[in-house]
C-alpha positions as CSV (number, residue, x, y, z in Angstrom):
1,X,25.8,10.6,-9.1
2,X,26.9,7.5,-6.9
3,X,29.9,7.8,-4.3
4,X,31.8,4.7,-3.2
5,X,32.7,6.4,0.2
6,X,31.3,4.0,2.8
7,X,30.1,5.7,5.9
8,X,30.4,3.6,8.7
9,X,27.6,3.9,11.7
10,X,28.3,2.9,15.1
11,X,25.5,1.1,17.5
12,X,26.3,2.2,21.1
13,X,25.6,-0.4,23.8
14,X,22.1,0.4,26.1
15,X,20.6,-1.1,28.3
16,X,17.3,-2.0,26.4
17,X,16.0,-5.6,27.3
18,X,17.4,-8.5,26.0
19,X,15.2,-11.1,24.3
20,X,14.0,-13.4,26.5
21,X,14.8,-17.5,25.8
22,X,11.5,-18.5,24.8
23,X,11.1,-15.7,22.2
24,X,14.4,-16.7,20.8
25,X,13.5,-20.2,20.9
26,X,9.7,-19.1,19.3
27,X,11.7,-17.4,16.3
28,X,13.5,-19.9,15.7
29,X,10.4,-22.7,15.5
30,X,8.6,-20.6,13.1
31,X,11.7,-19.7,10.5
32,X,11.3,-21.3,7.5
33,X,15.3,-21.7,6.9
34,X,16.0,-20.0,2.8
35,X,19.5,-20.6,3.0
36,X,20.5,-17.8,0.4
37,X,19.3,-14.7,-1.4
38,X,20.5,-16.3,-4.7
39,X,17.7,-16.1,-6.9
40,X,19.0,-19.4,-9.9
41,X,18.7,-21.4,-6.7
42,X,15.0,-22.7,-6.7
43,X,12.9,-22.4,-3.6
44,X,11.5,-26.1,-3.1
45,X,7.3,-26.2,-3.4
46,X,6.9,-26.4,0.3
47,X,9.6,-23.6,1.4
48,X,7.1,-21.1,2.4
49,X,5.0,-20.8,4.7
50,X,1.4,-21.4,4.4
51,X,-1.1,-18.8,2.9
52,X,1.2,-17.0,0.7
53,X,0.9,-19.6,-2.1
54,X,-3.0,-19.0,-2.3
55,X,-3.5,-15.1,-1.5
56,X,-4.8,-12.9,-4.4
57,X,-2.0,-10.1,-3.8
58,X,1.5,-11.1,-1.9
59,X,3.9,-8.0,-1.3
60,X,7.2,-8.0,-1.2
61,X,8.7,-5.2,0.7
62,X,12.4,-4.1,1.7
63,X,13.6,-2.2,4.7
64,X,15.9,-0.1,2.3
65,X,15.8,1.1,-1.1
66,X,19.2,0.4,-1.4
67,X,20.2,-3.6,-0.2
68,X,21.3,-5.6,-2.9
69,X,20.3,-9.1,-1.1
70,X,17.1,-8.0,-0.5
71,X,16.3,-7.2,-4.3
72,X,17.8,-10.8,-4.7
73,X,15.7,-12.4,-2.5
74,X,12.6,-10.7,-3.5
75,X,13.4,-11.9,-7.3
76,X,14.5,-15.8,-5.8
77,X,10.9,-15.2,-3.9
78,X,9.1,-14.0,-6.7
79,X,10.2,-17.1,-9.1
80,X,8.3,-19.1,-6.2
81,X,5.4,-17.2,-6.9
82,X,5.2,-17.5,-10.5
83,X,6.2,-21.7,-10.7
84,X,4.6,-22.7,-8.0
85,X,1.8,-20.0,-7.0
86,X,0.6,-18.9,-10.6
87,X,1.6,-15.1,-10.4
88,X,0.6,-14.1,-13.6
89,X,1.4,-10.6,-12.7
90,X,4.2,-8.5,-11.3
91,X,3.7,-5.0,-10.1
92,X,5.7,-2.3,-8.9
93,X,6.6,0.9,-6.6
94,X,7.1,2.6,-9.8
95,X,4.8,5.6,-12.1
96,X,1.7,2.9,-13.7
97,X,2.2,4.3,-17.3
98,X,5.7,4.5,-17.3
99,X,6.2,0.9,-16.4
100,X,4.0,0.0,-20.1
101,X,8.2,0.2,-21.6
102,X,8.9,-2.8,-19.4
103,X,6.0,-4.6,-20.1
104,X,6.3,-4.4,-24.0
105,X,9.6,-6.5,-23.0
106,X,8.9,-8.7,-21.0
107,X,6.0,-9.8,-22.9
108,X,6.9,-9.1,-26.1
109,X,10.8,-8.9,-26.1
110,X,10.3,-5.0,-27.8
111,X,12.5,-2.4,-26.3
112,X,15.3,-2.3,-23.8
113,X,15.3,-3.0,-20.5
114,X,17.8,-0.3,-18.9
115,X,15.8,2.3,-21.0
116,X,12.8,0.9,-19.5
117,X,14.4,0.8,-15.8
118,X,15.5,4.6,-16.2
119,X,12.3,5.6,-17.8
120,X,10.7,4.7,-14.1
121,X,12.4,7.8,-13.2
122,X,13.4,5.9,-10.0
123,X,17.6,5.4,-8.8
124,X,16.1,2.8,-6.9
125,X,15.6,0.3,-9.4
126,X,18.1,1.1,-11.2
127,X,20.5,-2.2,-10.1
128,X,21.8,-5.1,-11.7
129,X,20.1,-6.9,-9.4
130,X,16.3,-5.8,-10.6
131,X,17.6,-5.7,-14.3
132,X,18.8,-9.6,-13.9
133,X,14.6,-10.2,-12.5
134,X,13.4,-7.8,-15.8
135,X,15.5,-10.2,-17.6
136,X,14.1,-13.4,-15.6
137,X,10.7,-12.8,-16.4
138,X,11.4,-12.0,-20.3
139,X,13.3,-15.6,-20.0
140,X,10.6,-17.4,-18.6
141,X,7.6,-15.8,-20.7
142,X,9.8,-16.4,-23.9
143,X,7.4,-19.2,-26.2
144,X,4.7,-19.0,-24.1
145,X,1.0,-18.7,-24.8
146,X,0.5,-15.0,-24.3
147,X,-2.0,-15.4,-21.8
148,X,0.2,-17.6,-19.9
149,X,3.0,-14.7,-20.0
150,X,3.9,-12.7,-16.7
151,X,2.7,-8.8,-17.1
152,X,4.8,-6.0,-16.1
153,X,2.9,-3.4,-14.0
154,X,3.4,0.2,-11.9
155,X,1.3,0.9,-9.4
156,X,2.3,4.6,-7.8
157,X,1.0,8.1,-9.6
158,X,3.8,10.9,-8.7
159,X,3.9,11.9,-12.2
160,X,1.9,13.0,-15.2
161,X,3.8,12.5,-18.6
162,X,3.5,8.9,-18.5
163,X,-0.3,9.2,-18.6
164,X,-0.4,12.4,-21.1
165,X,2.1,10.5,-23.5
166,X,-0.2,7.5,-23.1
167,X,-4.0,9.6,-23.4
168,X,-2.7,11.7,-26.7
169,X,-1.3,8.7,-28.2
170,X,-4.5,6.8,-27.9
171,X,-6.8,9.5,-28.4
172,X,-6.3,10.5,-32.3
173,X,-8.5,13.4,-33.1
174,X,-10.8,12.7,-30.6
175,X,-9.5,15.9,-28.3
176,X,-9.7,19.0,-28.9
177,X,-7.4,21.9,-29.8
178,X,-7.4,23.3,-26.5
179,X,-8.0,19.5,-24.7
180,X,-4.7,18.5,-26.1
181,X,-2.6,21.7,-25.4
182,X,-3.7,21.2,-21.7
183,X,-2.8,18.2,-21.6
184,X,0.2,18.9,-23.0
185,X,0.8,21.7,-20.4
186,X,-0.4,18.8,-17.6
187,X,3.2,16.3,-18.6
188,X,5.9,16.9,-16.2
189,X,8.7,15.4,-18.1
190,X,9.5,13.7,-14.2
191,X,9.9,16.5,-12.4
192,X,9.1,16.9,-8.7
193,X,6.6,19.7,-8.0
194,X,8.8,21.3,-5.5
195,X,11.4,21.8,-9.0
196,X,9.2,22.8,-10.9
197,X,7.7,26.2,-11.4
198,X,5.2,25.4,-13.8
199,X,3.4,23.1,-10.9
200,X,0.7,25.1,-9.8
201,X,-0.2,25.9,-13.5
202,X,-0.3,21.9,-14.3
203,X,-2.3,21.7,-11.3
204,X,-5.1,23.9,-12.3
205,X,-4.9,22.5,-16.3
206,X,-5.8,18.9,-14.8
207,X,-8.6,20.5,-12.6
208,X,-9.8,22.3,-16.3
209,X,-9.3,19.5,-18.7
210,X,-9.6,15.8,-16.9
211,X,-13.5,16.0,-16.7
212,X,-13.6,17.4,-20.1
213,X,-11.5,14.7,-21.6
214,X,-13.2,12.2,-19.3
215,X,-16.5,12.7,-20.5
216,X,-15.2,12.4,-24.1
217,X,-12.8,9.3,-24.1
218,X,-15.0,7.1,-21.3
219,X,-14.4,3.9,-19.5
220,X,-10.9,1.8,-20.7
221,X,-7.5,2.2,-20.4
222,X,-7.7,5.9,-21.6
223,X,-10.2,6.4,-18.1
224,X,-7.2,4.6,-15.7
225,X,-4.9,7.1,-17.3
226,X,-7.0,9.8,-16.4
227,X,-6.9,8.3,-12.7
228,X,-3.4,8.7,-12.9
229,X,-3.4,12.0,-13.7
230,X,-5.5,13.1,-11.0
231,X,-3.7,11.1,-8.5
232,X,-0.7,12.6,-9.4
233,X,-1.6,16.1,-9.2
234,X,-3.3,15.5,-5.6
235,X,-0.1,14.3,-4.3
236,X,1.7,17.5,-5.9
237,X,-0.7,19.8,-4.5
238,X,0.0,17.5,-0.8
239,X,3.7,18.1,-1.7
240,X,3.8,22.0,-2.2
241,X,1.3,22.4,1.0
242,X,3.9,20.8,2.8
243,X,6.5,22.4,1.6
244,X,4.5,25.7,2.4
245,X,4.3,25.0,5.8
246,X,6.2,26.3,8.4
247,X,8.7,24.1,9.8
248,X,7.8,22.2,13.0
249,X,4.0,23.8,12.9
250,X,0.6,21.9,13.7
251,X,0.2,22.5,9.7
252,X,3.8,21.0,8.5
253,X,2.3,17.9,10.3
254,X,-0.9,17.7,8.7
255,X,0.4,18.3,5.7
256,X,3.0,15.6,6.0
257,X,0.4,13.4,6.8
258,X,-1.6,14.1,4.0
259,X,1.6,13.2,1.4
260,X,1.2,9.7,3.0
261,X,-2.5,9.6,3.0
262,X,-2.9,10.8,-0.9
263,X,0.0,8.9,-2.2
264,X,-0.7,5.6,0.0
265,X,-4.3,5.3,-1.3
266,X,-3.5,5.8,-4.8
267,X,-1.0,3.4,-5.0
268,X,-3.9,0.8,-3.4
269,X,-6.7,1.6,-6.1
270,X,-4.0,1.3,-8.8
271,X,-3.4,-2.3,-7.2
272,X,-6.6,-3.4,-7.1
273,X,-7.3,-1.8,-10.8
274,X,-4.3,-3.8,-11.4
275,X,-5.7,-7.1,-9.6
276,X,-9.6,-6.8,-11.4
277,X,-7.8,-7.1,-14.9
278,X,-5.1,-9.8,-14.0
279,X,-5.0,-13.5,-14.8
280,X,-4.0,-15.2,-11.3
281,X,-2.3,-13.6,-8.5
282,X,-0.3,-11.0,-8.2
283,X,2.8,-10.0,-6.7
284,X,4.3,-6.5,-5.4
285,X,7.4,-4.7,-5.3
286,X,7.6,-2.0,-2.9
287,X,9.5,-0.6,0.6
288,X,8.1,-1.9,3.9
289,X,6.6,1.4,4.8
290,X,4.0,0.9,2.0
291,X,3.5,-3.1,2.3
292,X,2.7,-3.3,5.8
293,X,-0.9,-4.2,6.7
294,X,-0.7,-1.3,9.3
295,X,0.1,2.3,8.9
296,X,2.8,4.3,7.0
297,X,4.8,6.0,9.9
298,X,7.1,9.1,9.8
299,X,10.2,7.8,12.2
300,X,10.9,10.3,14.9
301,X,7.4,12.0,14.8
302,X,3.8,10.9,15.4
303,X,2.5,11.7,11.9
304,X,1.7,8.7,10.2
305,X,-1.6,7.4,7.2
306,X,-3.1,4.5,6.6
307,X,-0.4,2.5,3.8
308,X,-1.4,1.0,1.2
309,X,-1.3,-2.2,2.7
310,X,-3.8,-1.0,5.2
311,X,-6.3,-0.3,2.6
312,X,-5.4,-4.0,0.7
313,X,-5.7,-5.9,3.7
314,X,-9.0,-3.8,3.9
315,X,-10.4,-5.2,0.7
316,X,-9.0,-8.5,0.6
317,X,-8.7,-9.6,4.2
318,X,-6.4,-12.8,4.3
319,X,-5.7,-12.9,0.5
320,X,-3.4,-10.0,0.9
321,X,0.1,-11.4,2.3
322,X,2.6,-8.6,3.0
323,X,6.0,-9.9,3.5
324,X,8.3,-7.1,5.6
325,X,12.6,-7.5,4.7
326,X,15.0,-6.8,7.2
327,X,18.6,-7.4,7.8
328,X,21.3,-7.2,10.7
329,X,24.8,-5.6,9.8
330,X,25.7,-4.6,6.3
331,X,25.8,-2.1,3.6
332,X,23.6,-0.2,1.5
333,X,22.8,2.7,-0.8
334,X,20.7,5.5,-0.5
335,X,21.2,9.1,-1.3
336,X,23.4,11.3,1.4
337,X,21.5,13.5,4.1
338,X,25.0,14.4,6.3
339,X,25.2,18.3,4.1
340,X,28.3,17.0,2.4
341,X,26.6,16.5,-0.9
342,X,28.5,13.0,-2.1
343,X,25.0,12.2,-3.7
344,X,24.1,8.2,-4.2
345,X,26.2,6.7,-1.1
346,X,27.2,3.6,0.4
347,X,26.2,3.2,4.5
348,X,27.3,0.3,6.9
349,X,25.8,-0.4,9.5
350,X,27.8,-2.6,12.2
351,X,25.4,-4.1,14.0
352,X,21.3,-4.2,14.6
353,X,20.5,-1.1,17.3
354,X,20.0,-3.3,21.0
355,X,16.2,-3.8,21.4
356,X,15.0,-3.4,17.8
357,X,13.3,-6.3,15.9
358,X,17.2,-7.0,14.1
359,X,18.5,-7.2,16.8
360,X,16.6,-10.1,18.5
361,X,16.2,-12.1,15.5
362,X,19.6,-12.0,14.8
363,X,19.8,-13.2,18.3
364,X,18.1,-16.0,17.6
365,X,20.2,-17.3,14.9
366,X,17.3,-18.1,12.2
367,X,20.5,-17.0,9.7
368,X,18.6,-16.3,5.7
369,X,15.1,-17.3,6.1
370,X,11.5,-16.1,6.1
371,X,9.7,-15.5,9.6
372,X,5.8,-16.9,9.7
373,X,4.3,-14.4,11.5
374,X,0.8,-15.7,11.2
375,X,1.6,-18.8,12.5
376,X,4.0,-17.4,15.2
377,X,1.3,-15.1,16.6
378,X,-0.4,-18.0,17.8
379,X,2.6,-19.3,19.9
380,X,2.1,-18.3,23.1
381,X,6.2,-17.8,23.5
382,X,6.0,-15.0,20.5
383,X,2.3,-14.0,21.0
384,X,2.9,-10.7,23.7
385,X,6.5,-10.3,21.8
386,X,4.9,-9.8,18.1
387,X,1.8,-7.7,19.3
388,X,3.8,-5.2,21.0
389,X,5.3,-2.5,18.9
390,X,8.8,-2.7,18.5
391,X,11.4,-0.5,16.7
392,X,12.9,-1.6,13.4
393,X,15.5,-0.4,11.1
394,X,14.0,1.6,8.0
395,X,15.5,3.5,5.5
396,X,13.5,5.0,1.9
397,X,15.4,7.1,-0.1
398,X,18.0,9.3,2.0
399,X,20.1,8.6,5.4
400,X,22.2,11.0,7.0
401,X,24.4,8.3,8.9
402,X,22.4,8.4,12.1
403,X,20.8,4.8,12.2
404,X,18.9,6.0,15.7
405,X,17.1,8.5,13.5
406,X,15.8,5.4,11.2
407,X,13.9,3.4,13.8
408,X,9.7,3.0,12.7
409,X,7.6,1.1,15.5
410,X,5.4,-1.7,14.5
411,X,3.3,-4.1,15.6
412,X,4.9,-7.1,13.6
413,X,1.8,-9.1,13.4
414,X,-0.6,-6.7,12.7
415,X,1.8,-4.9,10.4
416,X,2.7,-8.1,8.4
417,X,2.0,-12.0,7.3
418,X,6.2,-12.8,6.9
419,X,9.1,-11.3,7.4
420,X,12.3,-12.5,5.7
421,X,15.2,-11.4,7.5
422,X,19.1,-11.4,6.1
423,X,22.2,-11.5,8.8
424,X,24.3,-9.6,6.3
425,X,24.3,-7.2,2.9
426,X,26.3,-5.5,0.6
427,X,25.2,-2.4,-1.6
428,X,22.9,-2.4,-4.1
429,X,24.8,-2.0,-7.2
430,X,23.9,0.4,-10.0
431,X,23.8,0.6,-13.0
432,X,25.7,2.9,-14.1
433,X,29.1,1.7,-12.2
């Protein structure tokens, strides 16, 4: 369900410090200027800055789930990688068998692409503004030699079915009776472990029949699906230990931290299963929290995992790019945490919090354009400023109004290569309005 209510947050005044000049005048040296978030407007060969153009993975991330000019941005960006860097493959924050529906059209122009979209089981990207990308890429690899086409991937595990639908589809009468009814028990038709109370059972099927089947269908595509399957039943078996735990215990936190660690470092081995098998580079869709090179952090507590970014800048050093979004004042979506139960909602905020990483850039006055933070960290003006952690906006899939409760600390060149930044946004607009 979406609401159209707008809750509006205020930004008290505080006496954080202000930007100094020379960090101001060090943002503003190293912005390459973008102008717009319109994606039909085409990025000119020498926009970016350097080292994205050659990496082997680039991801794009987004400080919300829910800001329509970021999702713009990232397709206008994402064009630049495929005409001018050779992306060859576009991956993202979505279930990896599930995405196979969006895939089939962008190659092949079979299927639907708002089927596809909802079968990701994600609100998220469900917008007109990641639809009018699906429909970009089907555009561009129309007439194409198929190995010159642009391939559709998912990269996260929190579900089975996808992988079951796929592994008895593939499989013939090469399972067994009771092979196939197990992994028929394993499917969770999308549903989170916490709803489910067949969870524990599904868990203990995939303990009985994945080594079973594994030994019997081998190496291949059938073997990845398998992957996915245990992936996803680790992180439901991190999800209902968490939910388990008591509430502000030593335990809650470990678990907590173990739903980041499990899900984190599937979503890497997926990408670089993903990256073995792909013809060029390839690019990534996902939230900031996941994208940065540094750590995925839980705001307002010290629990916190290596991201997935943290294990792909692991394996491939300087050819993994990560690109962080942010914005200043603005709308978005996400779904409503205040107890009043208004579902999908649009938030405002006013103005950046004083002392986060909005708030100096907007200071500076870069307006729409992408931050070099490689390149910046060896100004000596920005060098201190970008090592230092600082506070930034960051909202994933709820927000209860409260932007003070949304604040993650990073180290903005450790934690990423880029960072584009937007002055102002609007809501990301679903589909179904």
């Amino acid at each position: 369900m979406t609401n159209d209510t707008t809750d509006t947050t205020s930004t008290a005044q505080s006496d954080k410090p202000v930007t100094t000049p020379a960090v101001r005048a060090g943002l503003r040296a190293h912005a390459h200027e973008l102008g717009t978030c319109d994606p039909t407007i085409d990025l000119a060969p020498d926009a970016l800055p350097a080292g994205i153009d050659d990496a082997a993975v680039v991801a794009l991330g987004e400080g919300t789930h829910g800001t329509r000019e970021f999702f713009r941005l990232k397709h206008r960006l994402l064009r630049w990688l495929v005409t001018e860097a050779g992306v060859r493959t576009f991956a993202m924050e979505a279930n990896a068998p599930e995405a196979r529906a969006l895939d089939e059209y962008v190659v092949h122009g079979r299927g639907d692409p708002e089927t596809g979209l909802a079968g990701l089981y994600f609100w998220t990207w469900q917008i007109e503004a990641v639809l009018a990308l699906v429909e970009w890429l089907r555009r561009f690899n129309e007439g194409r030699p198929l190995d010159d086409r642009v391939r559709f991937r998912g990269f996260d595990a929190q579900y089975t079915q996808g992988a079951v639908d796929a592994l008895l589809a593939q499989s013939g009468d090469e399972l067994s009776p009771d092979a196939e009814a197990d992994l028929e028990l394993i499917g969770d038709d999308g549903t989170r472990p916490v709803q489910d109370d067949r969870a524990r059972e599904r868990i203990d099927a995939a303990a009985r029949v994945v080594p079973r089947v594994r030994e019997t269908l081998g190496n291949g595509d059938r073997a990845h699906w398998l992957d996915v399957i245990e992936q996803a039943t680790a992180y439901k078996r991190t999800l209902l230990d968490w939910a388990d735990a008591d509430d502000g215990s030593d335990a809650e936190s470990a678990a907590m931290a173990d739903v980041l660690r499990v899900r984190d470092r599937a979503m890497a081995e997926n990408v670089e299963w993903i990256e073995q098998r792909a013809d060029g580079p390839v690019a990534l869709w996902a939230h900031d929290a996941h994208a940065n090179r540094d750590r995925h952090a839980v705001r307002g507590s010290a629990v916190a995992a290596p991201s997935m970014g943290s294990h792909l800048a692991e394996r491939y050093s300087d050819d993994y790019y990560a690109v962080g979004l942010a914005f200043a004042r603005g709308s978005f979506q996400a779904v409503d945490a205040t107890g009043e139960g208004r579902g999908l909602t649009s938030f405002t905020l006013r103005d950046p919090l004083p002392g986060t990483v909005e708030s100096a850039i907007d200071g500076a006055g870069i307006g729409t354009a992408m931050l070099d933070i490689r390149g910046a960290s060896e100004d000596p003006r920005l060098t201190d400023w970008l090592s230092a952690r600082r506070e930034r906006f960051s909202v994933g899939a709820t927000y209860d109004g409260d932007p003070e409760g949304y604040l993650t600390g990073y180290s903005l060149s450790e934690a990423f290569d880029a960072l584009c930044f937007v002055p102002e946004t609007t809501r990301a607009r679903p589909l179904s309005d």
